[in-house]
RODO-2510 file (C-alpha; in nm, 4 decimals, decimal comma):
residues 161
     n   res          X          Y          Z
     1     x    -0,1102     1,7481    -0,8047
     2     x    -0,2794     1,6906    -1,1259
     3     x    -0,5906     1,4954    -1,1426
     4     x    -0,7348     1,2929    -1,4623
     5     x    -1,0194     1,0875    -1,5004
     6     x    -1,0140     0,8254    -1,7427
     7     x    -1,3415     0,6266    -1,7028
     8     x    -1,6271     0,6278    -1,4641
     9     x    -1,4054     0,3024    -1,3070
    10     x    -1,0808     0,4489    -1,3239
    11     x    -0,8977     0,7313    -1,1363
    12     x    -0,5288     0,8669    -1,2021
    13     x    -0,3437     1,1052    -0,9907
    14     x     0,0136     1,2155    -0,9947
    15     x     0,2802     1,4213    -0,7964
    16     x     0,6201     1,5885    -0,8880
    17     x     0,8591     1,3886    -0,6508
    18     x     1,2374     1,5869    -0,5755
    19     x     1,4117     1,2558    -0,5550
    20     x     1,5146     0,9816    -0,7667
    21     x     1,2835     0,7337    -0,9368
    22     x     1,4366     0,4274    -0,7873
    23     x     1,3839     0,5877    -0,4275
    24     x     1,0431     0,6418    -0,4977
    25     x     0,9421     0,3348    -0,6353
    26     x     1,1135     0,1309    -0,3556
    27     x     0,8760     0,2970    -0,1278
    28     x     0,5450     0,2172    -0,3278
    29     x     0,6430    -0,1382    -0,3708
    30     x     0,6630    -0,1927     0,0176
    31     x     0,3436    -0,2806     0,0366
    32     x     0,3966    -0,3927     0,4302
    33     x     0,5289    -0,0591     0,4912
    34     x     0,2144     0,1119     0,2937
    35     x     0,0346     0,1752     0,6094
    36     x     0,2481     0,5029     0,6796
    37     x     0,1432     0,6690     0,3533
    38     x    -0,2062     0,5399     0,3003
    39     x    -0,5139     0,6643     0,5016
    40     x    -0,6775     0,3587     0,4424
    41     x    -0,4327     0,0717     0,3671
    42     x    -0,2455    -0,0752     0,7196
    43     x     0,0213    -0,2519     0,5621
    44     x     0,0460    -0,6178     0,5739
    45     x     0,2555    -0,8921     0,4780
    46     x     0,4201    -1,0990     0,2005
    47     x     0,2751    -1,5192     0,1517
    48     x     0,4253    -1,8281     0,0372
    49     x     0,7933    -1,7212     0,1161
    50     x     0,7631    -1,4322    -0,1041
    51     x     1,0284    -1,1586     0,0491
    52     x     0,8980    -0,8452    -0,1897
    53     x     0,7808    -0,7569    -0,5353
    54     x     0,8104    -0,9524    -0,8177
    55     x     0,5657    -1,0654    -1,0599
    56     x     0,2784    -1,3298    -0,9203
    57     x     0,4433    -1,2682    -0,5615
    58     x     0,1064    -1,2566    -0,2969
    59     x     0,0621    -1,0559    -0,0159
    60     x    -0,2448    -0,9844     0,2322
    61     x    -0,3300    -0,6556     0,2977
    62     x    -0,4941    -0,5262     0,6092
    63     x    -0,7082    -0,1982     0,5894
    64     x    -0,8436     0,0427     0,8281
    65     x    -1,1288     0,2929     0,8216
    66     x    -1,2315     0,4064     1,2026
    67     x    -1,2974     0,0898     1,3677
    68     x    -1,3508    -0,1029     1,0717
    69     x    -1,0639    -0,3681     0,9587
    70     x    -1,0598    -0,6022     0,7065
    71     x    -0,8061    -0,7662     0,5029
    72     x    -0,7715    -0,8326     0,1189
    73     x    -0,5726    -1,0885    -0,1455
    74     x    -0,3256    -0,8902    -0,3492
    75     x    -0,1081    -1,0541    -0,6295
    76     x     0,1740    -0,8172    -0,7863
    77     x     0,0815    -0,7841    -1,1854
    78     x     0,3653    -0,5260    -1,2915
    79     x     0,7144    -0,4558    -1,1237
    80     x     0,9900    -0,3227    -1,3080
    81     x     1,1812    -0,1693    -1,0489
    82     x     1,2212     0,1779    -1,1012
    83     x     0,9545     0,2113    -1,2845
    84     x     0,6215     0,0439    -1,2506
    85     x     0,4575    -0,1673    -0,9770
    86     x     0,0871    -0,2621    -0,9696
    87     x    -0,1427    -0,4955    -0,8250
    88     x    -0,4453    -0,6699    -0,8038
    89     x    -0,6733    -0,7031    -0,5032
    90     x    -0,9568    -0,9858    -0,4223
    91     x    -1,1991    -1,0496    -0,1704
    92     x    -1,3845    -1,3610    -0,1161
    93     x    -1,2050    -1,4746    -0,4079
    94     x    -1,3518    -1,2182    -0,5781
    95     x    -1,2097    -0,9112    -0,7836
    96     x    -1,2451    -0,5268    -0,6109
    97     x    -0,9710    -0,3116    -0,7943
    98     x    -0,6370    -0,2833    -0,9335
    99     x    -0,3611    -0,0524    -0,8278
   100     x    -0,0623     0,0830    -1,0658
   101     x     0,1922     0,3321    -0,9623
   102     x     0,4113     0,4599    -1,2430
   103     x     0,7625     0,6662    -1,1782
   104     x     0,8515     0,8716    -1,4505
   105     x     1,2184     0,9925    -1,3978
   106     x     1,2213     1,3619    -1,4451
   107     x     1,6088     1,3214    -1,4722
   108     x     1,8539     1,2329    -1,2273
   109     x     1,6835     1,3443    -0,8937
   110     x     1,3101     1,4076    -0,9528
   111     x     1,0264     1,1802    -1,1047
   112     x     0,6387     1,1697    -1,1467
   113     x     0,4550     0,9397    -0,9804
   114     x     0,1371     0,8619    -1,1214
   115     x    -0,1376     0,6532    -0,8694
   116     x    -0,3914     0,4644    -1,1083
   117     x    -0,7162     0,2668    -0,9237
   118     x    -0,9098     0,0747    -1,1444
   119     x    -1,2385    -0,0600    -0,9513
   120     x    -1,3588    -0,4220    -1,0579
   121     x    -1,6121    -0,4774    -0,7951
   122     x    -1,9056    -0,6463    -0,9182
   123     x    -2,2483    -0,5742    -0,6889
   124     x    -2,1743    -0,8294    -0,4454
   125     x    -1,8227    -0,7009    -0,3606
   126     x    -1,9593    -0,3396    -0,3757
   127     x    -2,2060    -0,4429    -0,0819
   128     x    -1,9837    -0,6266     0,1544
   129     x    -1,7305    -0,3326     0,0612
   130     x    -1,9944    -0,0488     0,1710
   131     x    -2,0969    -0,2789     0,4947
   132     x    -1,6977    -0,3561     0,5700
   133     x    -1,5944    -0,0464     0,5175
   134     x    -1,8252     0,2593     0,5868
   135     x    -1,7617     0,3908     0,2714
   136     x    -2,1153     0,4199    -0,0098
   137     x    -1,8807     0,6419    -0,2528
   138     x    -1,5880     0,4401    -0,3050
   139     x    -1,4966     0,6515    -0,5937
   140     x    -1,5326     1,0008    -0,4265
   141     x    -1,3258     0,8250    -0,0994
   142     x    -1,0559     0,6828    -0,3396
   143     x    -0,9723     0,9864    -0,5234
   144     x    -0,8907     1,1834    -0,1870
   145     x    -0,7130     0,9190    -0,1047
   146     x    -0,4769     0,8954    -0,3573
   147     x    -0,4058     1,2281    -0,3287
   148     x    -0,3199     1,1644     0,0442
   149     x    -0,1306     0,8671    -0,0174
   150     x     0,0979     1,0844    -0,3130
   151     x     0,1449     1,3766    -0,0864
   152     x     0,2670     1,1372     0,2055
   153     x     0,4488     0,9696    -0,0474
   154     x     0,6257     1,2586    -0,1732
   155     x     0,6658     1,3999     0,1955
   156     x     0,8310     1,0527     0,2395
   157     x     1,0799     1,0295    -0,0298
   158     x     1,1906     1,4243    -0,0357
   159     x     1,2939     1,3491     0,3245
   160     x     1,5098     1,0942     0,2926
   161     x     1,9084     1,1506     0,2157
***
């Protein structure tokens, strides 16, 4: 796994993948079906007839931490399938973070997958997210869970035929 920091608001991790890019980005886009990689994240479901990604598609996400649950608005910024998919999230109409994955094929059956967070909580979203969550070092928490998310992620796709 390689790790890189690029600001005190941004973290980037990134796994070697045995499988093809278009595999592996068809299972980061499925954000309903994100609750099997993501320690956190429970999955959740598309809005306003949207059936998956595309650009300005919505979706509400539903976390988990323990007992805790909570739900967030995400909106789909990036998708080029293949190759990139990101989103933002909100809460109370407010911003928290932005997620990016980016597949890098590594030629015909291997990629990188790179994980980006970019926080954007301001100090009232940081308080309701410590209360709703659990979690005071959303930063620390994040980063180690990224790197579970990538190595279920990679666990996922190298199993598949």
């Amino acid at each position: 796994m390689t790790r890189a920091r690029t600001s005190p608001a941004t973290l980037s991790r990134s796994v070697d993948v045995q499988a093809p890019a278009e595999r592996v980005w068809a299972l980061v886009s499925d954000l309903p079906a994100m609750g099997e990689l993501s320690p956190e994240n429970a999955g959740g479901r598309w809005l306003n007839g949207a059936q998956g990604p595309t650009v300005g598609a919505r979706f509400k996400g539903t976390n988990k931490r323990g007992w805790r649950r909570w739900s967030t608005a995400v909106t789909v910024t990036d998708c080029e399938p293949g190759r990139t998919f990101a989103f933002a999230v909100r809460s109370a109409g407010l911003p928290v973070a932005t997620w990016a994955y980016a597949v890098e094929p590594q030629g015909d059956s291997s990629c990188r997958v790179t994980e980006t967070w970019t926080d954007q909580r301001g100090r009232l979203i940081t308080t309701l997210g410590t209360l709703a969550t659990g979690v005071s070092d959303r930063q620390a928490f994040t980063a180690t869970s990224i790197e579970q998310t990538l190595e279920q992620l990679r666990v996922a796709a190298e199993g598949q035929s």
